[in-house]
TISE-377236 format. One line per 5 residues: number of its first residue (from 1); their letters; for each residue z, x, y negated of C-alpha. Coordinates in steps of 0.25 Angstrom, whole numbers, plus 5000, padded with zeros to 4 digits. Example, Ala and Ser with C-alpha at 12.3 -4.5 7.8 and 13.67 -1.06 7.14 Angstrom:
BEGIN
1 = as = 5031/5049/5018 ~ 5029/5055/5004
***
This chain:
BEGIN
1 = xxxxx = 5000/5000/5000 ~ 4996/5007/4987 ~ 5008/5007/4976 ~ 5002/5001/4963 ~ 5014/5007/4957
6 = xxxxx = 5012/5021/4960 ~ 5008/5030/4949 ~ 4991/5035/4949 ~ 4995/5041/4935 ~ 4985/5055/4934
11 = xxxxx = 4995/5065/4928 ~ 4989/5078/4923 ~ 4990/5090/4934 ~ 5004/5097/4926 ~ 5010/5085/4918
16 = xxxxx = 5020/5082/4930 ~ 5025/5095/4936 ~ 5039/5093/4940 ~ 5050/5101/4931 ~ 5058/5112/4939
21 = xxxxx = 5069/5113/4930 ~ 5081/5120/4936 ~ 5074/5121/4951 ~ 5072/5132/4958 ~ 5062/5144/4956
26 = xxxxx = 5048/5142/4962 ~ 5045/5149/4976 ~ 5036/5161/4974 ~ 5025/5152/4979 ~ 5028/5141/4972
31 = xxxxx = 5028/5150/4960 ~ 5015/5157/4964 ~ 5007/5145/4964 ~ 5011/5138/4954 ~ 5002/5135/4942
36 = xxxxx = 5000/5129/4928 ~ 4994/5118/4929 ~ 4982/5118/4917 ~ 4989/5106/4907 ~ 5005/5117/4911
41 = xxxxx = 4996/5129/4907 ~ 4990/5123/4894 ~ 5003/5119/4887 ~ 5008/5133/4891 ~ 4995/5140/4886
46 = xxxxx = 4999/5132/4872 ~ 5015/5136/4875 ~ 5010/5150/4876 ~ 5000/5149/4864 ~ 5011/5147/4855
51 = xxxxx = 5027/5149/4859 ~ 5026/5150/4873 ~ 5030/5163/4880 ~ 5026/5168/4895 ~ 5034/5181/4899
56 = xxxxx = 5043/5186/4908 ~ 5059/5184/4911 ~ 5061/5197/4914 ~ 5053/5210/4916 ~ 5053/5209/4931
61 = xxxxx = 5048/5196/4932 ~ 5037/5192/4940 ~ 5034/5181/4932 ~ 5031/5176/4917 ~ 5037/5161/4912
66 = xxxxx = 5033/5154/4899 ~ 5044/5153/4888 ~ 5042/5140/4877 ~ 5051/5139/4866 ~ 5053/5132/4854
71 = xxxxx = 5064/5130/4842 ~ 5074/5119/4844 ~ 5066/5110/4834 ~ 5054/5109/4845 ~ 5062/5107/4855
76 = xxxxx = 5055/5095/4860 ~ 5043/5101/4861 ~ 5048/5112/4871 ~ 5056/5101/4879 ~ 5042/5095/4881
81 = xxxxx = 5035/5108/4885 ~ 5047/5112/4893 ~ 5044/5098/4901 ~ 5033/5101/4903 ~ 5033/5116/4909
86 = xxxxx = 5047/5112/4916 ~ 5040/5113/4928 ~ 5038/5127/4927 ~ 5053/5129/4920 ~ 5066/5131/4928
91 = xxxxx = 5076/5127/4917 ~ 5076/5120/4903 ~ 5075/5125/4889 ~ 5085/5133/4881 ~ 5087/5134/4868
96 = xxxxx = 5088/5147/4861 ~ 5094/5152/4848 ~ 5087/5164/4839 ~ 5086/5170/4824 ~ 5071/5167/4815
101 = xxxxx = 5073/5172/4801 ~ 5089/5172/4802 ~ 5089/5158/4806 ~ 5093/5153/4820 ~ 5083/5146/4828
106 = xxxxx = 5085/5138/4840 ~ 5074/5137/4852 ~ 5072/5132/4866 ~ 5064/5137/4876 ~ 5061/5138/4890
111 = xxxxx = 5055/5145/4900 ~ 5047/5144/4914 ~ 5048/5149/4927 ~ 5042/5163/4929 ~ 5030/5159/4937
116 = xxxxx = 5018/5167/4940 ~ 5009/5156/4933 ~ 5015/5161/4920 ~ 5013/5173/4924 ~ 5000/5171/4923
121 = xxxxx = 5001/5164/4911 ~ 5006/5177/4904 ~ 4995/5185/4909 ~ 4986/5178/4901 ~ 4994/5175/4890
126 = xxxxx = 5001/5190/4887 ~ 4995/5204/4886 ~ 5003/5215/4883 ~ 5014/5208/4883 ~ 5006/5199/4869
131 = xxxxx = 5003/5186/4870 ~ 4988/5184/4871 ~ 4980/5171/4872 ~ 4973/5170/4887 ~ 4958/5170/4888
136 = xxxxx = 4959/5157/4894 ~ 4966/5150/4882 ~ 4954/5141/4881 ~ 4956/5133/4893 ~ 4970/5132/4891
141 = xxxxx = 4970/5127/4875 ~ 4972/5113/4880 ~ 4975/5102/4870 ~ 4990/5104/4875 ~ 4990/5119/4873
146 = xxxxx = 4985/5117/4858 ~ 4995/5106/4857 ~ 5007/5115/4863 ~ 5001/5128/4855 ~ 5003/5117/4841
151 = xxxxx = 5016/5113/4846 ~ 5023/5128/4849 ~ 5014/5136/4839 ~ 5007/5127/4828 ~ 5011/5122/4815
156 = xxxxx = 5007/5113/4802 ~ 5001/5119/4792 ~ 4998/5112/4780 ~ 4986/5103/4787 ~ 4983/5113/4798
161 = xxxxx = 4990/5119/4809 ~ 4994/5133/4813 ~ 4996/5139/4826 ~ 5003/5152/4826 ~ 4996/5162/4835
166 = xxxxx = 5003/5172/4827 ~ 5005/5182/4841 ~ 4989/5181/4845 ~ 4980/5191/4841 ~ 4968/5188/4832
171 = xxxxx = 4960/5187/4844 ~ 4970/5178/4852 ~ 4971/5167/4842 ~ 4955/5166/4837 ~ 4955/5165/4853
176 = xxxxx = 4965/5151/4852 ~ 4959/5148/4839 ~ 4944/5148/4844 ~ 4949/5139/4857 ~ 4955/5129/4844
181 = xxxxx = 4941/5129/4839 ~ 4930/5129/4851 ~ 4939/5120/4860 ~ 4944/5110/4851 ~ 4936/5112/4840
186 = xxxxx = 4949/5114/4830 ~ 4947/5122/4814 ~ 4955/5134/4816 ~ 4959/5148/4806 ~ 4965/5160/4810
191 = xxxxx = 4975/5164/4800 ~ 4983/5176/4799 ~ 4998/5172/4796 ~ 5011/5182/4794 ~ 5006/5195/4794
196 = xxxxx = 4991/5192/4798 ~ 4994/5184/4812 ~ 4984/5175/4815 ~ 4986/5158/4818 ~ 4976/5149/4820
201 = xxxxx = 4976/5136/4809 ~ 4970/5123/4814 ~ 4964/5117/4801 ~ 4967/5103/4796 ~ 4951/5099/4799
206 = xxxxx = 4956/5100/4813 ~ 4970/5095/4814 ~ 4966/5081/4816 ~ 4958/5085/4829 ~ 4970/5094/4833
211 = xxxxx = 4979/5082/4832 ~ 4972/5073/4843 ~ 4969/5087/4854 ~ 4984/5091/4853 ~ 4993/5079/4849
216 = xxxxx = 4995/5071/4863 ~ 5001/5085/4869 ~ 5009/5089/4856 ~ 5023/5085/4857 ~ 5027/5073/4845
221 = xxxxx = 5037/5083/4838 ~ 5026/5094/4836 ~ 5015/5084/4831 ~ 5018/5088/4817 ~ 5010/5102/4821
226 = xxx = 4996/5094/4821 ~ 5002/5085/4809 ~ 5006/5071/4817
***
């Protein structure tokens, strides 16, 4: 007898990994073939765009983890990112306390597991021990990435938006800003800000457009970053 009240629901390969807070490490061959599904590896290709951070605990460890944080005022924007990457995470965020300009600053911030599909994420991502931007960055530039980029690295600025690549080389970010303009058609400049760095700016003539490709993945307190 078919069960008219079971759900037929399509859910998106990645939207519905179980969270493994607080169980125990993965078995090396669970560990070894576990991978990022594409919709996991798009947001952190935007994580690690902006403030996210893929290295290792310690100098003897086999494998890299990825490291999200954000001040106290965002924090329900990392809650939400966390969420998501739980299934990957062994315990929740933490909130940390530093010095900027002899003010204090709070944070939270969490980290993965150290899994071997991150470790291949920092290959790509790091050389030399700088942050570079992989060659595949084109594929990976989703709508969500862009949208999780805005969210940990963009900001208003007057009617435009900014997005601070300040630790990319010049050929780094024409390489991010070219995929802005070929893939989804967007106005950028490259600017030097602060002693010459470079940032990509998104004119206003494009804002509008930018609005309706990232909105429905941007979390509703960082919709004042693309003026809603």
């Amino acid at each position: 007898m078919i069960n008219n009240n079971s759900n037929t629901q399509i859910v998106p390969w990645g939207t519905n990994l179980t969270s493994n807070i607080d169980k125990p490490q993965f078995t090396k061959i669970i560990a070894n073939v576990l991978e990022l599904p594409f919709l996991i590896k798009s947001i952190i290709y935007g994580l690690i765009i902006s403030d996210g951070f893929i290295g290792f605990a310690a100098k003897d460890s086999k494998n890299a983890r990825l490291e999200f944080a954000q001040s106290l005022a965002h924090f329900p924007y990392l809650w939400s990112v966390f969420n998501t990457l739980s299934h990957y995470c062994m315990s929740v965020p933490y909130s940390t306390k530093g010095k900027k300009y002899n003010t204090t600053t709070f944070a939270v911030r969490f980290y993965t597991r150290s899994l071997p599909c991150f470790t291949k994420l920092h290959s790509l991502w790091y050389y030399k021990g700088k942050k570079i931007i992989p060659s595949d960055i084109y594929d990976y530039l989703t709508p969500v990435a862009l949208a999780h980029w805005i969210m940990g690295d963009g900001g208003v600025q007057n009617t435009r938006l900014v997005l601070c690549t300040d630790s990319y080389s010049n050929k780094d970010v024409v390489r991010l800003m070219n995929v802005l303009m070929i893939k989804y058609n967007l106005e950028c400049t490259m600017e030097g800000h602060n002693r010459g760095v470079p940032r990509i700016y998104i004119k206003a003539t494009s804002m509008a457009n930018l609005r309706v490709l990232v909105s429905p993945f941007m979390h509703p307190t960082m919709l004042y970053k693309i003026h809603l």
